[in-house]
PLY file of the C-alpha trace (Angstrom):
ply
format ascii 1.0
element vertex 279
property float x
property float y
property float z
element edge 278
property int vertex1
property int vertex2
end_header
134.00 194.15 79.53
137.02 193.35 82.03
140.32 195.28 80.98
142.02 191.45 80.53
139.59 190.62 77.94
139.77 194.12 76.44
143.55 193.96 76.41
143.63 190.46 75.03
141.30 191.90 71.94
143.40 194.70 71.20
146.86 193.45 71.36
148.91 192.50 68.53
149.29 188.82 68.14
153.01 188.50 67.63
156.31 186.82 69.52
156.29 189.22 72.17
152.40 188.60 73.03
151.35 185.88 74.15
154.47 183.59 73.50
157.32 185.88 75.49
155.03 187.49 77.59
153.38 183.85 78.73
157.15 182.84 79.17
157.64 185.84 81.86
154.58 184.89 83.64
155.23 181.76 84.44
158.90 182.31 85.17
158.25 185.46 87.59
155.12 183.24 89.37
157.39 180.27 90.37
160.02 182.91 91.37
157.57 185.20 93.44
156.35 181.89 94.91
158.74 179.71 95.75
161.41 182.67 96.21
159.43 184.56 98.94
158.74 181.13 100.97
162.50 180.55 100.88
163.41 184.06 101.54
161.37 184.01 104.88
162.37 180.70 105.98
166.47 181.64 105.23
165.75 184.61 106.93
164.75 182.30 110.32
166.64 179.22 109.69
169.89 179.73 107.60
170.23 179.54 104.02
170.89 175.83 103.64
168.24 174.70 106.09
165.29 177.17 104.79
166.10 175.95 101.13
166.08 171.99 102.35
162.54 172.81 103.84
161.33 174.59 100.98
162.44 172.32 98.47
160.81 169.40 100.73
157.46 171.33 100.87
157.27 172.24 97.10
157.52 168.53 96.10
155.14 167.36 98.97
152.78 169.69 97.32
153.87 168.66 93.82
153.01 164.87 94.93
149.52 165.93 96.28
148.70 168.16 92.93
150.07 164.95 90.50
147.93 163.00 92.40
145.32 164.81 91.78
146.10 165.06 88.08
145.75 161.34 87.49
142.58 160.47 89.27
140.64 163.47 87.74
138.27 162.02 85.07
139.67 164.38 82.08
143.07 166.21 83.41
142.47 169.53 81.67
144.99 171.87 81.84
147.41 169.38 82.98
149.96 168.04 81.55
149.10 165.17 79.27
149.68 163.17 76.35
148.49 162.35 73.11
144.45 162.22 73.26
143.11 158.76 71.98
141.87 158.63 68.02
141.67 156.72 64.94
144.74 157.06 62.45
144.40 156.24 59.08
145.73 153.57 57.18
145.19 152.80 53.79
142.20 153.47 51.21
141.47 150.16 49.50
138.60 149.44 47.11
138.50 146.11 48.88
139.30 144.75 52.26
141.11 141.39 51.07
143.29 144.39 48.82
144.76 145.86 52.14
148.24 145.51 52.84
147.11 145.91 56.67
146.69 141.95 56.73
144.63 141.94 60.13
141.60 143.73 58.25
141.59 141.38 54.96
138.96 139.19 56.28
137.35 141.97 58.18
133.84 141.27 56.59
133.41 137.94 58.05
135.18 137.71 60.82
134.65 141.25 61.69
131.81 143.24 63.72
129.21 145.46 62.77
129.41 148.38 65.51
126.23 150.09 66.62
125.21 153.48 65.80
126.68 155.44 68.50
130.01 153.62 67.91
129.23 154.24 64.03
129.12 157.55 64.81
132.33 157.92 66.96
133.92 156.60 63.89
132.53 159.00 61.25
133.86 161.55 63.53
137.80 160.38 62.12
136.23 158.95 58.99
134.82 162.76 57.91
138.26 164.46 59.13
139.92 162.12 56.38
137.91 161.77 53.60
136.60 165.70 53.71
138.99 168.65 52.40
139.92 171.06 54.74
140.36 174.37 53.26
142.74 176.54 54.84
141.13 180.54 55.93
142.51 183.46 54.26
145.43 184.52 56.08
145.80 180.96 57.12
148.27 178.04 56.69
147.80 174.35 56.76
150.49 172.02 58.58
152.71 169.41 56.47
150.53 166.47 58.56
147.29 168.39 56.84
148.50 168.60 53.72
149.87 165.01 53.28
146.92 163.86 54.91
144.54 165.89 52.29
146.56 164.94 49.65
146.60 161.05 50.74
143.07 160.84 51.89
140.20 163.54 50.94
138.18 162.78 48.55
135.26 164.87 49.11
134.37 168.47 49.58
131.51 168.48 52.19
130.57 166.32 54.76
127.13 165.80 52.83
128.88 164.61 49.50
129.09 161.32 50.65
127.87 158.31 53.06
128.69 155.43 55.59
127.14 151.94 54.01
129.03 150.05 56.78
131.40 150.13 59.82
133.52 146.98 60.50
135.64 146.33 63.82
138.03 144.00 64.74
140.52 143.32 67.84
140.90 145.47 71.10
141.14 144.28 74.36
140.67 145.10 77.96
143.59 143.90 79.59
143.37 143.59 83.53
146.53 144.18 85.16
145.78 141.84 87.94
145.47 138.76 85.51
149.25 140.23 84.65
147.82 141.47 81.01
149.45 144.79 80.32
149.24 145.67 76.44
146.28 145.77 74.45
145.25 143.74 71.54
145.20 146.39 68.28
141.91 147.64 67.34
140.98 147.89 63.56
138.05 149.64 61.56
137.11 149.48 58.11
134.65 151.98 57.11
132.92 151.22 53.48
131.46 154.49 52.09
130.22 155.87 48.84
129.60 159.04 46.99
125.99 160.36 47.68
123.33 160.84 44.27
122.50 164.20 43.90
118.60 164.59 44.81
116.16 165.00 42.14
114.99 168.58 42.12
111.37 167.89 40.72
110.81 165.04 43.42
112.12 167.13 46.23
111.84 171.07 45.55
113.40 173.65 47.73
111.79 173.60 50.66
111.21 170.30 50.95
112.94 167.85 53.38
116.14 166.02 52.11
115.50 162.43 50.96
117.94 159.53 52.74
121.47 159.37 51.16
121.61 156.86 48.66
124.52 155.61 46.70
125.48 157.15 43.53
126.00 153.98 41.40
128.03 155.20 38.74
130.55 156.96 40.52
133.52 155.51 41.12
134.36 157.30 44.28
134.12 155.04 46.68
135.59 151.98 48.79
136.56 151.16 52.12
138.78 153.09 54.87
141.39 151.02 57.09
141.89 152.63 60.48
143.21 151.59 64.10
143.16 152.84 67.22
145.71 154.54 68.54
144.70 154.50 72.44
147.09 157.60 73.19
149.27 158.39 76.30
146.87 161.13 77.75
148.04 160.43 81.60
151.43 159.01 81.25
152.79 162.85 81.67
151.44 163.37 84.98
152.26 159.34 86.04
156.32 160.52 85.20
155.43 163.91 86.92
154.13 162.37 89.99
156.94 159.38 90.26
159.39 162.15 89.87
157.75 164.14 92.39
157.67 161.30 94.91
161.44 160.68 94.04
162.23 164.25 94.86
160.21 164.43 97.96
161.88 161.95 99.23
165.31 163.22 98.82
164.33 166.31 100.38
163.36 164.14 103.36
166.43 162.03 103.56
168.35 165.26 103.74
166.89 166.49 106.31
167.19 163.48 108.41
171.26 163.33 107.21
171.17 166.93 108.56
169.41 165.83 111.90
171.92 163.26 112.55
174.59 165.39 111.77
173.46 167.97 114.43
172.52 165.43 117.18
176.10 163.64 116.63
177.75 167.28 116.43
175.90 168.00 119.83
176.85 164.56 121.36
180.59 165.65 120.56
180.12 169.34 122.44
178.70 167.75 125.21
181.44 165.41 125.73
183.66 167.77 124.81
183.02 170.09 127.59
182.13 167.41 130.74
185.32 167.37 133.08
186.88 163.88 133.03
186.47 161.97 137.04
189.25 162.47 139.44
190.60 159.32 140.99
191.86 159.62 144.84
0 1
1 2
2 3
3 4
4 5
5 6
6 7
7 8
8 9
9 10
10 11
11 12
12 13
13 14
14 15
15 16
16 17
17 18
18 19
19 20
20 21
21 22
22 23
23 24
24 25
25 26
26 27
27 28
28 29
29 30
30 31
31 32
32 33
33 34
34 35
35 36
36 37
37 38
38 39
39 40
40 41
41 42
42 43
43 44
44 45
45 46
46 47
47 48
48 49
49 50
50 51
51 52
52 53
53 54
54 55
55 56
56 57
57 58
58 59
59 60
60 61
61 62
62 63
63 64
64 65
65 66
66 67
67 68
68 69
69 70
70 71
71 72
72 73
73 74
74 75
75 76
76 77
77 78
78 79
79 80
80 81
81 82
82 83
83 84
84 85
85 86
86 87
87 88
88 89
89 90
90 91
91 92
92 93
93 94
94 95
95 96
96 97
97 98
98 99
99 100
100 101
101 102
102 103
103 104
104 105
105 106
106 107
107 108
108 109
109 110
110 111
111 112
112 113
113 114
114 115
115 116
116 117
117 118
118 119
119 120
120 121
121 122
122 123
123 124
124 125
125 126
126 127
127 128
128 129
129 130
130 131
131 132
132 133
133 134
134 135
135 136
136 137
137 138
138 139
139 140
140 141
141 142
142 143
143 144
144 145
145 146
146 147
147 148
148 149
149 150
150 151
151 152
152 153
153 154
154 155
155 156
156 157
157 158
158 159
159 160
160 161
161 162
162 163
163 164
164 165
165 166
166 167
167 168
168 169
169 170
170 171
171 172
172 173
173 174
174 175
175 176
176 177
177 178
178 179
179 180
180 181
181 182
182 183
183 184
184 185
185 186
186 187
187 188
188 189
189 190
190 191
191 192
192 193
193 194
194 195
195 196
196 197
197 198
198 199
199 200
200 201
201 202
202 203
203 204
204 205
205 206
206 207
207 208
208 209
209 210
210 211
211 212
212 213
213 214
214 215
215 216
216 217
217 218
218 219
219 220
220 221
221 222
222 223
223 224
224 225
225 226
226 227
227 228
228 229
229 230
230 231
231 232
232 233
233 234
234 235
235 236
236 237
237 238
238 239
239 240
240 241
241 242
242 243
243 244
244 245
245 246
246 247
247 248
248 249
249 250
250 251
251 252
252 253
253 254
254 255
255 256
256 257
257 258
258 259
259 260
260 261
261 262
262 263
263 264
264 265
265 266
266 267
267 268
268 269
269 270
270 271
271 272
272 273
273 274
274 275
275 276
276 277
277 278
């Protein structure tokens, strides 16, 4: 075992580690970097000049690495935005019920997804309708809570089933037709409490039947969702037009500075050239 990971096992979890001591790292890295690159060019060029060049060549490089930030296929550890899911809505016993009125008619205008988007759903549909109980030692957030207290109905996963998955809306927008927002994308998910199996027809042992539908319970009806597409690369779009926007001022400033020296040399050398005698 390396001594980072033993160190990282050992440690006490508190302010100082990692929250303080990830604040120092990353503070004495950009200072150790940048600082020593500006300390050798001052050291060659002058103070002003080695910090226009080093300021120019930071945000050259910060263009390049936003660049590549955007065009990767999943920017991890990047910055970046809210991740795309489905947020909850309402819990209705009936669609025409909802107060969302886009969903009311849901069943026939609607579409039945497939079973991989069915299952994409679930995904959001079990994080809602499932308690989450917190681990010893452990505390649930004020979004949990509210969203247990709102929401959950059941206790496992297992407890109950999917009869049906309804979309409506979303778009695909294409910028070159000028379309730039999306249309809003509903779901309605219609689920049901599961009947318990009967233990003479299927002993221990034996595989589980198919979920069925516990008629008389009432724990059931139909959960209102839409998609919330997220902002997962508009951080490192604002990082990289700021980056551009930077680099660019470095590079004006050096060109002002340029200029300044050619005209300042101009003026010496006219300075000192001995004006023509006439006879």
């Amino acid at each position: 075992m390396s001594l980072p990971i033993l160190a990282a096992e050992t440690l006490e979890k508190d302010i100082w580690y990692p929250t303080i001591l990830g604040f120092l790292v990353v503070t004495f890295a950009i200072v150790l970097f940048c600082g020593s690159v500006y300390m050798l060019l001052a050291t060659n060029l002058g103070a002003r000049l080695g910090f226009l060049i080093a300021f120019t060549a930071l945000m050259g490089f910060m263009v390049i690495l936003t660049s590549l930030w955007i065009t990767t296929a999943s920017p991890l550890n990047t910055l970046k935005g809210r991740i795309p899911k489905w947020e909850p809505l309402e819990l209705v016993s009936d669609p025409t019920k909802a107060k969302t009125e886009e969903v009311q008619d849901i069943e026939s205008k609607g579409r039945k997804v497939g079973a991989a988007e069915a299952a994409n759903v679930k995904a959001s549909v079990d994080e809602n309708l499932v308690r989450v109980e917190a681990l010893p030692g452990e505390e649930q957030s004020a979004e949990e809570q509210a969203r247990a207290a709102r929401f959950a109905k059941f206790g496992e996963v297992t407890d109950y089933t999917v009869v049906n998955t309804y979309e409506l809306g979303g778009s695909k927008p294409n910028p070159l037709d000028f379309e730039i927002t999306h249309t809003p994308l509903f779901a309605v998910v219609e689920f049901c409490e599961v009947e318990e199996p009967d233990p003479i027809k299927f002993p221990f042992g034996t595989p589980p039947p198919e979920p069925t539908c516990d008629e008389s319970s009432e724990n059931r009806g139909f959960l209102v969702m839409e998609r919330d597409l997220g902002s997962l690369r508009v951080p490192p779009i604002v990082a990289w037009i700021g980056s551009i926007l930077l680099f660019g001022l470095g590079l004006l400033a050096l060109h002002w500075r340029e200029r300044d020296e050619q005209a300042a040399t101009e003026r010496t050398g006219t300075e000192l050239t001995p004006a023509p005698t006439t006879a």
